[in-house]
C-alpha positions in Angstrom: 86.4 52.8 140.3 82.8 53.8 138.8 82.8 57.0 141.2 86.0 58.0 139.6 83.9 58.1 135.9 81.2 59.7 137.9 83.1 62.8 139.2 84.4 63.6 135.5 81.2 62.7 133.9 79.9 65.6 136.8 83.0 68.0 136.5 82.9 68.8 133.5 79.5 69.9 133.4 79.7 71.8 136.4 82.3 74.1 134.0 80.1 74.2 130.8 77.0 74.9 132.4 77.7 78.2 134.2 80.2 79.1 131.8 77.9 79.3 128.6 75.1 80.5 130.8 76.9 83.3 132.2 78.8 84.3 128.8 75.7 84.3 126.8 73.9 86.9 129.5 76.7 89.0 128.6 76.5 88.9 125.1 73.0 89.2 125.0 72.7 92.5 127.6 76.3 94.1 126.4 73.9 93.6 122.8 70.9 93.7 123.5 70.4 95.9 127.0 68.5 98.8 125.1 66.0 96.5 123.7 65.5 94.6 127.3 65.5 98.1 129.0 65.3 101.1 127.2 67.4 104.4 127.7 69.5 102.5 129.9 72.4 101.4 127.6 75.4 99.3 128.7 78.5 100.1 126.8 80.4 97.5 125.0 82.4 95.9 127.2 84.6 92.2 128.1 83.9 93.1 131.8 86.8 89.9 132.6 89.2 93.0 132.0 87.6 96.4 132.3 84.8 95.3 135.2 82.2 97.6 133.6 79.6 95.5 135.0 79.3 92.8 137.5 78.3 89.1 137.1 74.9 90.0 139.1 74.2 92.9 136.9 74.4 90.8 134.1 72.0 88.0 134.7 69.6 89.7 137.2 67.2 91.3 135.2 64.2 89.6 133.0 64.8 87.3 130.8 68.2 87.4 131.4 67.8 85.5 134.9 65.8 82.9 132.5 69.0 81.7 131.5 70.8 81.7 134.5 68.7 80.7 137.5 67.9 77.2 135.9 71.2 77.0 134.8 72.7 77.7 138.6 70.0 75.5 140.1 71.5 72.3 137.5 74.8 73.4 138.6 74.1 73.1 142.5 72.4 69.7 142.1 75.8 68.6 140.1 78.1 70.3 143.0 76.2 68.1 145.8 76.5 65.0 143.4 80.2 65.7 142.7 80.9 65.9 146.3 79.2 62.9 147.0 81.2 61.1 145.0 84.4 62.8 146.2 83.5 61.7 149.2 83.6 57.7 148.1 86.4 58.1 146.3 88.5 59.5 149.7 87.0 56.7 151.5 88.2 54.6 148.7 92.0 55.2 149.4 91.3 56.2 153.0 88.0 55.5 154.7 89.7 57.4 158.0 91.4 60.6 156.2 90.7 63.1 159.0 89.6 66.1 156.7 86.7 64.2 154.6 83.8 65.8 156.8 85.4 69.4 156.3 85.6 68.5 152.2 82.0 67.5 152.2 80.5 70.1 154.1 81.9 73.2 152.8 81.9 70.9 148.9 77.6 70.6 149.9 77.2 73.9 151.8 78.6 75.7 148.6 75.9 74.5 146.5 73.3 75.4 148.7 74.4 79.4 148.9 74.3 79.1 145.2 71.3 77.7 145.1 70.0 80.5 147.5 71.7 82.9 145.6 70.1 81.8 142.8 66.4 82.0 144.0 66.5 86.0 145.6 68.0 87.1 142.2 66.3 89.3 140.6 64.0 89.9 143.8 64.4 93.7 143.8 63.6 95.2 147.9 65.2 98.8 148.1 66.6 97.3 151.4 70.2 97.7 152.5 69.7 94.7 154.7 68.3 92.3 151.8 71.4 93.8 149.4 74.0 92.6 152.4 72.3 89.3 152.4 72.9 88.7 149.0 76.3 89.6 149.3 77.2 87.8 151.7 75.6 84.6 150.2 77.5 85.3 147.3 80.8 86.2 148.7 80.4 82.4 151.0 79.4 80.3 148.4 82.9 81.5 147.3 84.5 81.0 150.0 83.3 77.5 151.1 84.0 76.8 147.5 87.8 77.9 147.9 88.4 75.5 151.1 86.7 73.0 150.4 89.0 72.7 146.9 91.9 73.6 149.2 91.1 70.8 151.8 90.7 68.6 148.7 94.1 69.3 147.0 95.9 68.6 150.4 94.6 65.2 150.0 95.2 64.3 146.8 98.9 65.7 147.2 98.5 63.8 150.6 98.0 60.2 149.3 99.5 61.2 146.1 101.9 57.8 145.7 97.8 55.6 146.1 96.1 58.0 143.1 99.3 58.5 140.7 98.0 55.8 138.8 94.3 56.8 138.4 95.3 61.1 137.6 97.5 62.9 135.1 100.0 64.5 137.4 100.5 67.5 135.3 96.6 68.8 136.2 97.2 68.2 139.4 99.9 70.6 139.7 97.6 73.2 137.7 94.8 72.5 140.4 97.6 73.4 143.1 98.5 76.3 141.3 94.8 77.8 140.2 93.5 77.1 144.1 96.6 78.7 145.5 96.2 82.0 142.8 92.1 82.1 144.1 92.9 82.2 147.8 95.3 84.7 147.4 93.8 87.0 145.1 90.4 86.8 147.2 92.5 87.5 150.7 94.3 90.8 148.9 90.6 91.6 147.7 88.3 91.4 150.9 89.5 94.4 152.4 88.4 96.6 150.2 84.8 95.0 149.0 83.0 97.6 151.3 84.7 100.4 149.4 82.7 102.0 145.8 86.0 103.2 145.2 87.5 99.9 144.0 84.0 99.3 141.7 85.4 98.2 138.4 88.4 96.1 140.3 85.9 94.4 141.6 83.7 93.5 139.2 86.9 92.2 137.0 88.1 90.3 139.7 84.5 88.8 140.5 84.2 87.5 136.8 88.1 86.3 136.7 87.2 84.1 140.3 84.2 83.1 139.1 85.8 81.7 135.9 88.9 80.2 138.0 86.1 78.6 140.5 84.8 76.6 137.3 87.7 76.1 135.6 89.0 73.7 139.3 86.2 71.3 137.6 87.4 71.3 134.2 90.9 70.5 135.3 89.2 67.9 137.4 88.0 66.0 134.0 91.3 66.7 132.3 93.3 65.2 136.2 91.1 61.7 136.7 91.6 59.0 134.2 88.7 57.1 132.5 88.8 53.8 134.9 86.3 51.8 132.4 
C-alpha cells in the first residue's frame, strides 16, 4: 500500500508547515510589531487563550505575509496531494464507497479557498465587500475542511474490520473525538461571527480551530502504519 506511506509522508507536513509558519508570525509581531510598524504596539499576548489578535492580523502585514503566503501555498499543494491519495486508498478497500466524490471535493476545494485566501492577504481595499469576501473564503475553507474530515472518519469507522490492520486504533478514536469537538465548537460559534461584541472569543477560538484543523493531519501520521 505505497499511497498509504504517501498520505503520512503528506500529513505530517501539512501539520508542521502551517504550524511553525503561523507560530513564528506571532512571535515575531507579539516582538517585534513596533519595529515592523511603529507607534502601533501589540501587547504581549498567547492569543490561543486571550484572542488579543487574530490569525489574519498576525501574518497579514509585510514581511510577516513572507512567511506565511509561501508557506500556505506548500500547504494547499500537500492538501490536494493528500486527498488524492485518500482517494486511492478508499478505492483500495472500496472502489464503490458512496461518499468518495463528497471526500474529494470538499478534501480539493479546501485547498483552493486557502490558496485564495492566501493570495488577497495582505491586499488592503477599504471595502466592506472585499473584507466579506475574505471572510467568507476563510470561514469555507473551514468548513469544507470539517466535512470533508467528517465524511472521512465515517469511512474509516465504516470499513473499520478491512483497515484495523493497516492503523493504530487508538488515533482513530482521537480523530473521532477532535472532528466531533471542531464541528461542534464551530456550530455554537457561527451565530455570533457577525457580532464585535464577541472579538477576543473569536480570535481564541479561530487560533484553537485552526490548530485542531492541523492537528486531524498529525494524528493521520501517528493512525496509518508504515506498509514498507
Amino acid at each position: 500500500m505505497a499511497n498509504i506511506d504517501k498520505v503520512r509522508s503528506v500529513s505530517i507536513w501539512i501539520f508542521i508547515i502551517p504550524f511553525f509558519a503561523v507560530n513564528t508570525c506571532l512571535i515575531i509581531v507579539t516582538n517585534f510589531h513596533e519595529i515592523l510598524e511603529p507607534g502601533v504596539p501589540i501587547n504581549p499576548t498567547f492569543p490561543y487563550f486571550d484572542g488579543e489578535v487574530s490569525i489574519s492580523r498576525t501574518v497579514r502585514d509585510y514581511p510577516l505575509y513572507l512567511i506565511f503566503k509561501p508557506a500556505m501555498f506548500i500547504t494547499s499543494f500537500l492538501l490536494v496531494r493528500y486527498w488524492l491519495n485518500t482517494k486511492k486508498i478508499i478505492n483500495f478497500f472500496d472502489e464503490n464507497y458512496i461518499h468518495t466524490k463528497k471526500i474529494i471535493f470538499f478534501g480539493i476545494s479546501s485547498a483552493i479557498l486557502l490558496s485564495i485566501h492566501s493570495i488577497f492577504l495582505g491586499i488592503k481595499f477599504d471595502n466592506d465587500l472585499y473584507k466579506l469576501f475574505r471572510r467568507v473564503v476563510m470561514l469555507s475553507f473551514i468548513i469544507f475542511e470539517l466535512i470533508a474530515q467528517a465524511y472521512l472518519i465515517n469511512f474509516f469507522y465504516k470499513f473499520k474490520n478491512k483497515i484495523i490492520n493497516f492503523i493504530n486504533e487508538f488515533y482513530l478514536r482521537l480523530k473521532r473525538i477532535l472532528i466531533i469537538t471542531l464541528i461542534s465548537i464551530s456550530i455554537i460559534v457561527l451565530p455570533f461571527l457577525p457580532f464585535d461584541n464577541f472579538k477576543f472569543l473569536k480570535h481564541a477560538i479561530e487560533w484553537n480551530v485552526f490548530l485542531g484543523v492541523i492537528i486531524f493531519y498529525l494524528l493521520t501520521f501517528l493512525m496509518w502504519k508504515k506498509t514498507n
